[in-house]
C-alpha positions, 0 to 999 in steps of 0.5 A, spaced: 914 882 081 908 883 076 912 884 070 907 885 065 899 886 064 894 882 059 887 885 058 885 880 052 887 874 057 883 867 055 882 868 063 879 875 063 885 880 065 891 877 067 898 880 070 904 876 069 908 875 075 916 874 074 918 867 077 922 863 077 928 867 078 935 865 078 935 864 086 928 860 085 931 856 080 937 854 084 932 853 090 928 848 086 934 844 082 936 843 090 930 840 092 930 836 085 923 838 083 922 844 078 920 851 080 915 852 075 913 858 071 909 862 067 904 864 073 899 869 072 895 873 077 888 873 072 880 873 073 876 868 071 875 865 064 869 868 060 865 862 060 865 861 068 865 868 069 858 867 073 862 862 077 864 868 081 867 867 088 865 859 088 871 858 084 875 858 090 872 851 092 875 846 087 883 848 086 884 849 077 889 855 077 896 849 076 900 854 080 896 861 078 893 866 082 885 867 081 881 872 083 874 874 080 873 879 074 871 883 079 876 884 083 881 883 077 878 889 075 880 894 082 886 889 081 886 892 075 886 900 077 890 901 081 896 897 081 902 898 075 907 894 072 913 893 076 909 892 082 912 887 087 908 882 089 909 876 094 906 869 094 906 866 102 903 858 102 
């Protein structure tokens, strides 16, 4: 679930997604790696603002979802806090 929103992010915009929860967690610590945490759905950081969709060709995130500020902005609009969001590999 994106369970909160930043609109003064140091990565543009930026919406908090809830993981891990406890089932995570217990997933991970069962595989012996950690689950995480702190992932973020944000736009692009001001200063390579202008990178737009080419920020896709190099793998920066460490575990966070990127979109550019464009779509950030619509992201933005018209989804809320609470929303439920699923990561698929």
């Amino acid at each position: 679930m994106l369970d909160s929103r930043n609109p003064n992010s140091r990565f543009y915009k930026a919406f908090h997604i809830s993981y891990p929860n406890s089932t995570d967690i217990a997933a991970a610590e069962k595989l012996g790696v950690s689950a995480g945490g702190d992932i973020m759905l944000h736009g692009l950081p001001r200063e390579y603002a202008w990178v737009g969709r080419a920020h896709t060709l190099h793998d920066w995130t460490d575990g966070c979802i990127a979109v550019t500020n464009e779509e950030m902005d619509e992201i933005w609009r018209l989804v809320r806090v609470g929303t439920p969001i699923e990561i698929r590999p």
